[in-house]
N, C-alpha and C positions, 0 to 999 in steps of 0.2 A: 365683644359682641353680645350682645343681651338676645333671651331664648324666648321662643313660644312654643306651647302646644298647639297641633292642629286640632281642633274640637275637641271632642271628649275623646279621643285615643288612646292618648299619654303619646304620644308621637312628639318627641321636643325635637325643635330645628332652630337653627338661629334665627331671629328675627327679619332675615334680610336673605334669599338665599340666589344661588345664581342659573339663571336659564342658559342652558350653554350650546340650544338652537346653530347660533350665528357661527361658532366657532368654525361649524364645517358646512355649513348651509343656510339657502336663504337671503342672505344680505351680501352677495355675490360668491369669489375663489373663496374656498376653504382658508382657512391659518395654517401655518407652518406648525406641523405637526410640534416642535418642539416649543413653539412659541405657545402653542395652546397650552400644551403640558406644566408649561413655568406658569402662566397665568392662573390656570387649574390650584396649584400648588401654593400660588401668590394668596389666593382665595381662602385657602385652609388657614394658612398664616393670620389672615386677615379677623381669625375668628368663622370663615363662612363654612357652615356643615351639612347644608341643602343643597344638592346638585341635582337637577333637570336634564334629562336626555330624555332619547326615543332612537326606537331603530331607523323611525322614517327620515331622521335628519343625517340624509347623507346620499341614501340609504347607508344604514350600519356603520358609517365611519366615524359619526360622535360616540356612539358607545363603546368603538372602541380607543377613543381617544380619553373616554371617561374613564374608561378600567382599566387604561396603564397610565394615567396621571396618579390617582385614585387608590391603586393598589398597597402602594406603603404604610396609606394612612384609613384601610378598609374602616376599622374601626372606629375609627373617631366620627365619620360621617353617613349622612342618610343620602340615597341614591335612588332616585326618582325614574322609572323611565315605563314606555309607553306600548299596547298593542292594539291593532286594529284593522291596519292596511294589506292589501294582500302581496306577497313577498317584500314586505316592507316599505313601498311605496304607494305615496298619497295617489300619485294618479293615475293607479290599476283598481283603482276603487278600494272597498271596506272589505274587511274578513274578519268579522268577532267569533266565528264559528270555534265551538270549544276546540277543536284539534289545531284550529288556528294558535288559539292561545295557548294552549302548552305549548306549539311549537315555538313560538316567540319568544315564551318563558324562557326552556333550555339553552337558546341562541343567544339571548342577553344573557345569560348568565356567564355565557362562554366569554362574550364580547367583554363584559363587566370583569371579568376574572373576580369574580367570588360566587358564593356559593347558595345566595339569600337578596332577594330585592325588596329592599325598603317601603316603598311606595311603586303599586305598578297601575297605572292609569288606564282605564279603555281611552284610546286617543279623541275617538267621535261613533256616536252612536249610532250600529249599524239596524237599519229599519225591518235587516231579514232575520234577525236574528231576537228573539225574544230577550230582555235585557235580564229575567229571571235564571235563565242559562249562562249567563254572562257572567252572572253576579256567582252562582253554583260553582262556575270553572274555578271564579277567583277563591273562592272560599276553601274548594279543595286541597290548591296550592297554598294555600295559608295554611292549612292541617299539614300538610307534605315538608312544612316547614322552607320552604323556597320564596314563599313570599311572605310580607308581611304585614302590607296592608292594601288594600283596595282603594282604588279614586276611579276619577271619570275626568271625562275632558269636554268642555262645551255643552253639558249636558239641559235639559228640559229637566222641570220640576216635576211632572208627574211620572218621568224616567227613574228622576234621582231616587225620587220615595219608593217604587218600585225594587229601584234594585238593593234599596240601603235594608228592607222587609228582608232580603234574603242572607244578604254580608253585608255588615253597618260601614258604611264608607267612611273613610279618613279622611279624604279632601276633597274635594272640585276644584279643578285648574281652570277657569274660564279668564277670558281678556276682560282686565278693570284697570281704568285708570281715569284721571281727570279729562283724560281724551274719548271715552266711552264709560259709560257709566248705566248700562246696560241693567245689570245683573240688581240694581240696588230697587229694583219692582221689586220681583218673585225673588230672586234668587238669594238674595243675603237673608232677607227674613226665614225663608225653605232652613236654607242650612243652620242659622241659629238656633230652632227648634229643634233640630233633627240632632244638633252637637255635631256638625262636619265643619273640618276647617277651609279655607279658601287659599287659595293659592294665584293672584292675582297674574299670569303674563302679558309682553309688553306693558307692563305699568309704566312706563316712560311714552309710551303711543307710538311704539317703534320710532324712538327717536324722534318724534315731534317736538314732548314735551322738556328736551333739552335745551332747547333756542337755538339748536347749531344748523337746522335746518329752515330756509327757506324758499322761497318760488325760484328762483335760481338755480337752487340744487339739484344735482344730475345725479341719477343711482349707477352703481355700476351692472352692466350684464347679470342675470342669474337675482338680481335683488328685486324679493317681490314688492317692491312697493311699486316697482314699475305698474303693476297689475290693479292698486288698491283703487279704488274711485274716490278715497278721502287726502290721497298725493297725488291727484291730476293737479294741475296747474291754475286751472279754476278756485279749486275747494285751499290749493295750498295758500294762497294768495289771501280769501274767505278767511282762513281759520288763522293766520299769523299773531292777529289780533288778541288771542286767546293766549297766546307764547308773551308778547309785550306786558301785558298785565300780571303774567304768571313770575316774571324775570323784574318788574318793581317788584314784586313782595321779596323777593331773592332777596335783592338788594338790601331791604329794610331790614331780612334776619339774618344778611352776613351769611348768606349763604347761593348756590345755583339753584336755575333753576330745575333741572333734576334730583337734585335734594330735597327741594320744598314739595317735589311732585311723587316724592316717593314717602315724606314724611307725612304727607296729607293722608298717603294709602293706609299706614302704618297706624296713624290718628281714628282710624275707621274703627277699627275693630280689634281686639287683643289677638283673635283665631284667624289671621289674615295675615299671610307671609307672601311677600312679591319677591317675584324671581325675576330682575333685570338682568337680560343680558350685555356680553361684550365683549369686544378682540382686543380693549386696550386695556395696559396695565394702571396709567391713573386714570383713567373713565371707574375700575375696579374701585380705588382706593375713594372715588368720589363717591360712588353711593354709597360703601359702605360708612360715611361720614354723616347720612341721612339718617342713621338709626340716632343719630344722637342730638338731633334737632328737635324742639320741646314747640308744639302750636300751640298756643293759648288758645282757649275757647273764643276768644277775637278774631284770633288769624283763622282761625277754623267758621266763623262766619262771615269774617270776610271773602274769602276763597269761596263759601257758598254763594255766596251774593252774585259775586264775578263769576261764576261758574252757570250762573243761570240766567246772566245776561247777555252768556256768549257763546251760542247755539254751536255745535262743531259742522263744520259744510263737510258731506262726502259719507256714503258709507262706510264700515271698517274693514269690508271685504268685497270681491267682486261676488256675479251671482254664483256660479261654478262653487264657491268656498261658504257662501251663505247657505248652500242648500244643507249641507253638514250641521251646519252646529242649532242648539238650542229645541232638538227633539225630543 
């Protein structure tokens, strides 16, 4: 598995690392706890050293699904995970409040079984809380030795420079992918300047841009796509079109189209690491086959071309989840 830095850091992670949201949340029942743990472990195997959690994904039971998979091989890997919500969950609203965040700290640490978090993310920018206080908290804990680097999640450009003035941020995790391509205004130019690296989630478009999804497709209970306005049945129909043309180029480089959609991300930028997730074991072994796909400056304007002839139908989030991000 071939490495990047995230910005100017020094923060090396493999080039490909994994969201591990879905294991216990989100995209319906949880994984069987052991099933997660082998997949977890399949991962390290596989070369992957960038792991993705948060307390709110469960609440609290991915992180601790992360730190007992996790725990044999502390060392070898970086461990991402998130604060923001108040007792850990998304729909009791925000809580960046600094007692908030030490308290989070301590708890993932516990959850994590180690003693130090790699990368610790504000999940979404809370609007009561000055982001200079935020950025202070983090900072502290970086002195205190418990954390070791600062990010953000979803954040606004005049947030990020704000709070990067106080403690230089390592990453931004915002959604990018061929399915949203949002952040390539403000947001990619921001962070090249500033030296932050980017941290692409769902870069697959929660599953869109694999082709295994179409208008037919039924989610199970608990999966939010139920909820997105860009998988109603309308937009899913709309956007297929955009999966057909994506799965010929597949074809052409001998490869899926998940692969080509994660190699185009990878194609972006050196300081750009997606973090797909997944509950299955070759789904795992599939992207991780994406770092090794080579786009020619052709395929790379071909993709352009077709990507701007093929508008996506549907927001990426409902309103409830849009009022959060991009503050």
């Amino acid at each position: 598995m071939q490495k990047r830095l995230l910005g100017n850091s020094g923060l090396e992670v493999s080039a490909l690392g994994l969201g591990c949201m879905g294991l216990s949340y989100g995209y319906g029942p949880a994984t069987d706890t052991t099933d997660g743990i082998n997949l977890l472990r399949k991962a390290v195997d596989l070369g992957i050293t960038f792991f993705d959690t948060a307390e709110a994904y469960g609440p609290f039971a991915n992180e601790e699904l992360v730190g007992k998979a996790l725990a044999p091989v502390r060392d070898q890997v970086v461990i991402a995970t998130k604060f923001g919500f108040k007792a850990g969950d998304h729909r009791t609203g925000l809580d960046s409040s600094p007692q908030n965040i030490r308290f989070v700290a301590e708890q993932s640490l516990k959850r994590l079984q180690t003693d130090y978090i790699d990368l610790f993310y504000q999940h979404r920018v809370d609007p009561n809380v000055p982001i200079e206080d935020v950025a202070g908290v983090v900072k502290d804990l970086i002195q205190e030795g418990k954390v070791k680097h600062f990010g953000m999640s979803e954040a606004g450009v005049k947030t990020i420079r704000r709070a990067h003035a106080v403690q230089p941020l390592t990453a931004l995790q915002s959604e990018y992918s061929m399915f949203t391509r949002e952040p390539e205004e403000e947001i990619l130019p921001t962070l090249e300047e500033l030296g932050i690296g980017f941290v692409p989630f769902s870069p697959l478009g929660r599953g869109w841009l694999t082709g295994q999804i179409d208008a037919k497709t039924t989610f199970k209970e608990g999966d939010l796509r139920n909820s997105l306005p860009r998988f109603a049945d309308n937009a899913r129909a709309s956007n297929h079109h955009l999966v057909t043309l994506i799965g010929e180029i597949a074809r052409r480089k001998q490869a899926t189209s998940a692969q080509i959609a994660l190699a185009w991300l990878l194609a972006q930028k050196d300081w750009m690491v997606p973090i797909p997730g997944t509950t299955r074991l070759h789904r795992l072994e599939e992207n991780c086959g994406a770092v090794d796909i080579e786009l020619s400056p052709e395929d790379l304007s071909d993709i352009g071309d077709l990507l701007a002839k093929v508008p996506v139908e549907g927001a990426r989030y409902n309103e409830q989840m849009q009022k959060m991000v991009n503050r």
